[in-house]
Residue frames as qw, qx, qy, qz and C-alpha x, y, z in Angstrom:
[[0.112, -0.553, -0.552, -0.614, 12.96, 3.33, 5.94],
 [0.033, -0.236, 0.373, -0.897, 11.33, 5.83, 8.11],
 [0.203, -0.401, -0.890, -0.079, 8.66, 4.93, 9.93],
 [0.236, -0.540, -0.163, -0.791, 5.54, 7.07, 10.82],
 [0.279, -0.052, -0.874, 0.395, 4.66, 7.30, 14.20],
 [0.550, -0.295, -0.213, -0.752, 1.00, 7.78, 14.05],
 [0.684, -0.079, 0.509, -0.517, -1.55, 6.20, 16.54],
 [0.856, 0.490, -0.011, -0.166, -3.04, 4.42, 13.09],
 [0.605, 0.580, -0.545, 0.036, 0.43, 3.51, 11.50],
 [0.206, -0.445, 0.820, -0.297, 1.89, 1.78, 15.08],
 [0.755, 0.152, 0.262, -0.582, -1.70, -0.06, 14.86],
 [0.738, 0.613, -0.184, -0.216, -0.89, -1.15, 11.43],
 [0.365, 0.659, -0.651, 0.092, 2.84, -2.43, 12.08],
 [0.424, -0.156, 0.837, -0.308, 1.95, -4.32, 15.34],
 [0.793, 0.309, 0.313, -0.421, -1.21, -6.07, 13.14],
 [0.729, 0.542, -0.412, -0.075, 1.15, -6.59, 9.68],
 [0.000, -0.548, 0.777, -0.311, 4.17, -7.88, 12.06],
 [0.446, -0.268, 0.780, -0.348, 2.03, -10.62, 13.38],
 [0.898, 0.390, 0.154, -0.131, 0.37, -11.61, 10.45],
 [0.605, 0.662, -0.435, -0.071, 3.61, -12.12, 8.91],
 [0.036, -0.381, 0.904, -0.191, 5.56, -14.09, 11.16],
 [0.670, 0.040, 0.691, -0.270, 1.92, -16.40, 11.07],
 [0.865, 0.471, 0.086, -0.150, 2.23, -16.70, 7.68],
 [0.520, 0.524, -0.663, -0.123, 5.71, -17.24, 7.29],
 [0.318, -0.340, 0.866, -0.184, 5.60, -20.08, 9.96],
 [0.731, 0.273, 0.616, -0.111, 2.87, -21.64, 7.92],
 [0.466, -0.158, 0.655, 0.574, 4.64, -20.76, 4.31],
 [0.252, 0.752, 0.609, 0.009, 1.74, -18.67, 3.26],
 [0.421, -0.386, 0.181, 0.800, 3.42, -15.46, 2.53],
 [0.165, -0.100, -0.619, -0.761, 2.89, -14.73, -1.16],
 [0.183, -0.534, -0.704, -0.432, -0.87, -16.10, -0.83],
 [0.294, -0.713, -0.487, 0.411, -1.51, -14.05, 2.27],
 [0.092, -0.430, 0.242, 0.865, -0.02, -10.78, 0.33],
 [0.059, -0.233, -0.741, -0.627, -2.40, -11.69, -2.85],
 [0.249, -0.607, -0.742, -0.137, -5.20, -11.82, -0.85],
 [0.345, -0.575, -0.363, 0.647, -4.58, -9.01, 0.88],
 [0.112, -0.202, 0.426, 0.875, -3.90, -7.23, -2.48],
 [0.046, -0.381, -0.855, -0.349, -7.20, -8.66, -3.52],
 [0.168, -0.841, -0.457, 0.237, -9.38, -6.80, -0.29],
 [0.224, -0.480, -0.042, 0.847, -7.30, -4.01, -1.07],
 [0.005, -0.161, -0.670, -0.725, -8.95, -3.76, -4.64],
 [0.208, -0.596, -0.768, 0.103, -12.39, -4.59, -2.70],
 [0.217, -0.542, -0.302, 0.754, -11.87, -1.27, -0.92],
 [0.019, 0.287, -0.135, -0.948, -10.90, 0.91, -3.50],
 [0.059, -0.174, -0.731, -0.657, -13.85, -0.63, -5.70],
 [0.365, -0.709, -0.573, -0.190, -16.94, -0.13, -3.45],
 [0.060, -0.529, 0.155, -0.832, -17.80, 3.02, -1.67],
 [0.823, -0.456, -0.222, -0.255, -19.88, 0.55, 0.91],
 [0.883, -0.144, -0.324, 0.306, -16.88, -1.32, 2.08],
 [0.377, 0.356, -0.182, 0.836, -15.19, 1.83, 2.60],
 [0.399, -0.571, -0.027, -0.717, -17.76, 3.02, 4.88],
 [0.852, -0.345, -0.355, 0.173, -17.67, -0.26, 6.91],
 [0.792, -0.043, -0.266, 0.547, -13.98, 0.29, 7.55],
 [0.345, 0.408, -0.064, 0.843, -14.02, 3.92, 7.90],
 [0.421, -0.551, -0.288, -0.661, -17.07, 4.60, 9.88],
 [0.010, 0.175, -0.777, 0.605, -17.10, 4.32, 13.89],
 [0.681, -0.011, -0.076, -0.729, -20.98, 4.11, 13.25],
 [0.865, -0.055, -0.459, -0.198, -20.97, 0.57, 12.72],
 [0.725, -0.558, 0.353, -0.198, -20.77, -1.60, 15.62],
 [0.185, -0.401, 0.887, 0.136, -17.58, -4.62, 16.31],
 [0.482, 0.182, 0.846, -0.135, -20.34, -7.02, 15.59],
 [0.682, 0.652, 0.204, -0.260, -21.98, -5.29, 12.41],
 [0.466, 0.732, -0.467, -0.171, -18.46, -5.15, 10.75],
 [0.460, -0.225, 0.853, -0.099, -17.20, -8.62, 12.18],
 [0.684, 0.518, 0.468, -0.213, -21.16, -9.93, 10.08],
 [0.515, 0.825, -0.063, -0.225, -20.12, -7.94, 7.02],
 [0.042, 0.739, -0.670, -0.051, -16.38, -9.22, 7.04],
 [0.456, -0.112, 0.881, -0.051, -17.29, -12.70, 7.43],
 [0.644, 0.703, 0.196, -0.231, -19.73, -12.10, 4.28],
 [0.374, 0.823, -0.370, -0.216, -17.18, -10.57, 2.04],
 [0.061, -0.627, 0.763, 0.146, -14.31, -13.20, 2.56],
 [0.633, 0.019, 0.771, -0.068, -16.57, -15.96, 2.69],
 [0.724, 0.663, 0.175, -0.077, -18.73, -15.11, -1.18],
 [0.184, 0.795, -0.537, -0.215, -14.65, -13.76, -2.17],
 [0.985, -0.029, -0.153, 0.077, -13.47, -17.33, -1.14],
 [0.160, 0.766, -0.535, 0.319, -10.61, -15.89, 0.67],
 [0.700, -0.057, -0.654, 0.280, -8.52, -18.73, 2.71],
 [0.595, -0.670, -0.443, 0.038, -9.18, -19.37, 6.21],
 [0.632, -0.308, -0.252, 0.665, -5.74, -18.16, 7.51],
 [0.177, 0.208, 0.075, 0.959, -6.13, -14.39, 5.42],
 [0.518, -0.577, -0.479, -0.412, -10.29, -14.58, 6.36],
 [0.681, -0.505, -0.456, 0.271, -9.64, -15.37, 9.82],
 [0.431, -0.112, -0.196, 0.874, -7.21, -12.23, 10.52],
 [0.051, -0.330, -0.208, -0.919, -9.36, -9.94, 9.02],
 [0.442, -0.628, -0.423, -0.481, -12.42, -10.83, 10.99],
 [0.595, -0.553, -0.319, 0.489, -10.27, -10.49, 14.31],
 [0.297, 0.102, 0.106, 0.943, -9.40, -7.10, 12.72],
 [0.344, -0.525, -0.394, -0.672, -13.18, -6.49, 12.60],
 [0.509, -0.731, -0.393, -0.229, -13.81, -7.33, 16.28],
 [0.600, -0.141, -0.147, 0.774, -10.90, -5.92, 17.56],
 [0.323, 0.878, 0.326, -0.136, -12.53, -2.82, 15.42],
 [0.295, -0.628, 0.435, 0.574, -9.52, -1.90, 14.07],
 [0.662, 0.539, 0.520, 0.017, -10.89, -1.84, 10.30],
 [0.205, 0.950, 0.197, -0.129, -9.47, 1.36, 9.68],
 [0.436, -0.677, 0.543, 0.238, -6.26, 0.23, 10.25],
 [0.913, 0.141, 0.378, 0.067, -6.59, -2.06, 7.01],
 [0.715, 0.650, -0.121, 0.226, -4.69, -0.43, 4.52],
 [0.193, -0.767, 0.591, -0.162, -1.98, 0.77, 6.96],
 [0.741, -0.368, 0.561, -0.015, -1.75, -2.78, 7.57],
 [0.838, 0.513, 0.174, 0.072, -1.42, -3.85, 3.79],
 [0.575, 0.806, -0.075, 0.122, 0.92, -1.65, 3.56],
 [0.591, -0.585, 0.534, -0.154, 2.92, -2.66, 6.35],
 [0.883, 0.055, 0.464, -0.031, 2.48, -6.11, 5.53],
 [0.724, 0.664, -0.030, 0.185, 3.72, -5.70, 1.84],
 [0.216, -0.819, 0.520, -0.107, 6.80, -3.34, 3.53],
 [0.799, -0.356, 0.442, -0.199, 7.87, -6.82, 5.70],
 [0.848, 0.366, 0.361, 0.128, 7.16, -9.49, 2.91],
 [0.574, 0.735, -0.230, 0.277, 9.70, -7.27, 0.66],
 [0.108, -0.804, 0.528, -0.251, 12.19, -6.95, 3.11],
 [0.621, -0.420, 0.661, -0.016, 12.39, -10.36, 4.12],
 [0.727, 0.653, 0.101, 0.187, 12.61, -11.20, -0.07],
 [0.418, -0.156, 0.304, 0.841, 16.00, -8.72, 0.29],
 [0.239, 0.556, 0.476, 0.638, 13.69, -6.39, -1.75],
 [0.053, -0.257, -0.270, 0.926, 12.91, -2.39, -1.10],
 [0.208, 0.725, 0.651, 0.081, 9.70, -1.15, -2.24],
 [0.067, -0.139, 0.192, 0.969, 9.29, 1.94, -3.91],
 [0.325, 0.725, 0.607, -0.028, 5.93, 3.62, -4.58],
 [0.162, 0.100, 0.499, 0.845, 6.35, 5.21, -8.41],
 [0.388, 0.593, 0.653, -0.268, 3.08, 7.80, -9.18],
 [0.268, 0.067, 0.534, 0.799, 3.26, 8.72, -13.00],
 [0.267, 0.319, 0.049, -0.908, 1.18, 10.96, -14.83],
 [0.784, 0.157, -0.321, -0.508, 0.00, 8.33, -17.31],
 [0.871, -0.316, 0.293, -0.236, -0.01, 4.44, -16.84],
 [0.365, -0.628, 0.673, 0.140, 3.26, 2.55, -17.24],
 [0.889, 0.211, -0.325, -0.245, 3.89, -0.09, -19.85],
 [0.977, -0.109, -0.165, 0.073, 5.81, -3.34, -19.35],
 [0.596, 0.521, -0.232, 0.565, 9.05, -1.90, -20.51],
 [0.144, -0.675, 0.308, -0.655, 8.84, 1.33, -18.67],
 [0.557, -0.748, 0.195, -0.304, 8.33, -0.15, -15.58],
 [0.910, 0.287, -0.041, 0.298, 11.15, -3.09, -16.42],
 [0.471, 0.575, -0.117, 0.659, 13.29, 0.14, -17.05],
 [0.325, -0.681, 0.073, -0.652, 12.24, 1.68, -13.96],
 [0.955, -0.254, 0.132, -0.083, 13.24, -1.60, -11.65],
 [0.718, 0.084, -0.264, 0.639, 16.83, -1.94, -13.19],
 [0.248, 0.731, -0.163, 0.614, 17.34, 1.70, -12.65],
 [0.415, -0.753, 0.151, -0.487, 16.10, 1.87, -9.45],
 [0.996, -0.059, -0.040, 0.060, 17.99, -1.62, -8.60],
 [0.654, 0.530, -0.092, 0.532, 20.80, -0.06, -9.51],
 [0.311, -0.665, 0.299, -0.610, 20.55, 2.92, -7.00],
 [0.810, -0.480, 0.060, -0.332, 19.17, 0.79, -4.38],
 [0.111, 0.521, -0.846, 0.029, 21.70, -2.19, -4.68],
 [0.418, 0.114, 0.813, -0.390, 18.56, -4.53, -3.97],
 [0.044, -0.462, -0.721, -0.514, 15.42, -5.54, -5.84],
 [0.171, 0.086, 0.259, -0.947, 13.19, -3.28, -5.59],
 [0.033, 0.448, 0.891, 0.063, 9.32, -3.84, -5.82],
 [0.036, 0.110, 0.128, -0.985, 7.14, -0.95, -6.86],
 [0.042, -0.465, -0.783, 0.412, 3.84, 0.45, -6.76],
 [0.063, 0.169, 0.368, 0.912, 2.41, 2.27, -9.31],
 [0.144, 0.757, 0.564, -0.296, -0.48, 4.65, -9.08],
 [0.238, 0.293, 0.315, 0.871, -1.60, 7.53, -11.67],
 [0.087, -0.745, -0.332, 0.572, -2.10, 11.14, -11.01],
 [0.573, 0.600, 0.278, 0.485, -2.69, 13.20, -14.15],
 [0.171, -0.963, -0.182, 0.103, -2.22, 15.98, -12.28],
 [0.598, -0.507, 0.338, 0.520, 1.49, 15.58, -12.68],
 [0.497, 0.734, -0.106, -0.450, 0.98, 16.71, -16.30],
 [0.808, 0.432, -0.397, 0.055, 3.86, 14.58, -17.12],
 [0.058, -0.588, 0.585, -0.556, 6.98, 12.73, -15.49],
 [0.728, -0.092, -0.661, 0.155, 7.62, 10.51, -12.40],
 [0.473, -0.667, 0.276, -0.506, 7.32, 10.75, -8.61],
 [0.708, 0.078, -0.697, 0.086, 9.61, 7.74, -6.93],
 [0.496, -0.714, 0.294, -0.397, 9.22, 7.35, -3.16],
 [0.913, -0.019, -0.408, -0.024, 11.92, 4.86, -2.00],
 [0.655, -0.325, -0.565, 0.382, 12.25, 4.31, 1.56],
 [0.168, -0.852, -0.289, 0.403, 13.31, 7.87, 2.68],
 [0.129, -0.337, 0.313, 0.879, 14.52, 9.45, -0.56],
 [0.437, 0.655, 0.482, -0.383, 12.02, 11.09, -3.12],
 [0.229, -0.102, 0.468, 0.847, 12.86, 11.81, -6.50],
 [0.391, 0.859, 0.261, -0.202, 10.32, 14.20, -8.42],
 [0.278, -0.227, 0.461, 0.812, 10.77, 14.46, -12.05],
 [0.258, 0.667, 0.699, -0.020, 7.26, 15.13, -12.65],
 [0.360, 0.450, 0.254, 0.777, 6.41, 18.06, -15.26],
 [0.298, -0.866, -0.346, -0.205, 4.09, 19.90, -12.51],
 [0.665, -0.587, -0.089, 0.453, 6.84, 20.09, -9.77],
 [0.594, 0.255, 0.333, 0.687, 9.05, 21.71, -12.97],
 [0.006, 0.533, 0.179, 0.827, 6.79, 24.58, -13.83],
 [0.602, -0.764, -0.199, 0.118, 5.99, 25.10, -10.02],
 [0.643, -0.140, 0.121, 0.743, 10.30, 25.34, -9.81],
 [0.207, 0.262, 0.263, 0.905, 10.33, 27.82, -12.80],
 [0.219, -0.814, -0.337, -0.419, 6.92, 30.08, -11.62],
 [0.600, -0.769, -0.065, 0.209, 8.79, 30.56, -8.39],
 [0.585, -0.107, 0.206, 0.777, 11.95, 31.48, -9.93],
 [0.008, 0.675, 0.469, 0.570, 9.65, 33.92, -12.46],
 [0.370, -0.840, -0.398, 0.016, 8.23, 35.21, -9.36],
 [0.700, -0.423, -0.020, 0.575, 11.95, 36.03, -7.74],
 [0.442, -0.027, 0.362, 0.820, 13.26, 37.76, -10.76],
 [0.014, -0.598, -0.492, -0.633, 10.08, 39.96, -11.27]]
């Protein structure tokens, strides 16, 4: 898989890389990915917490206060609690979702599994995404673990990102294709 080599994304890989090798020496894995999956919801659901983590405004010590709030009323365990609030005085908040997504990366690879992030125009049922796991299982020669997100924008169709190949079979990319041909031939 390619890796980005952003300030923010090295951040993220050195931070997910050590939380994983402390959670597979203490066999926490899986619950340290849940919970992580959990604050990621947190984020996307409050426009506050997003300011914490995005803002340079707040001080190591106001987002340390506010991070030790959130995991403690969430009841997140000490070992996933404890990282984050050295993430807060470290100030490296911004780095959280890079790190999730790091972290998730890792945890699939050492499973044998590739991750794929799938963004459909509407929202997947069981099946489809069932179907969408052998297929891509198939290609891959691995399990594959995926990540759905919806963009209507894609009018219709699939967008698969796995590892460093892209398939677009989305209906937007289509009539983009054909309006540029259109264009050529007029």
């Amino acid at each position: 898989m390619a890796k980005s080599h952003s300030p923010v994304s090295a951040v993220a890989d050195r931070y997910a890389a050590s939380l994983f090798a402390l959670a597979q020496e203490n066999n926490s894995v899986a619950a340290v990915e849940a919970e992580l999956g959990r604050f990621e919801a947190m984020i996307a659901s409050s426009d506050d917490l997003q300011r914490l983590i995005a803002s340079p405004a707040f001080t190591a010590e106001d987002q340390t206060k506010a991070i030790t709030a959130l995991v403690e009323k969430a009841g997140f365990s000490s070992f996933a609690g404890n990282f984050l609030k050295v993430v807060a005085q470290n100030r490296r908040l911004f780095a959280v979702p890079g790190i999730i997504e790091a972290f998730r990366r890792i945890a699939a690879e050492a499973r044998g599994e590739i991750s794929a992030d799938v963004v459909s125009a509407h929202a997947l049922d069981v099946a489809q995404e069932a179907e969408l796991k052998a297929a891509l299982k198939t290609a891959a020669g691995k399990d594959v673990s995926i990540a759905v997100s919806v963009d209507p924008s894609l009018l219709g169709g699939i967008i698969v990102k796995m590892g460093s190949r892209q398939i677009d079979t989305s209906l937007k990319t289509k009539l983009n294709s054909l309006k540029l041909a259109l264009k050529e031939v007029g």
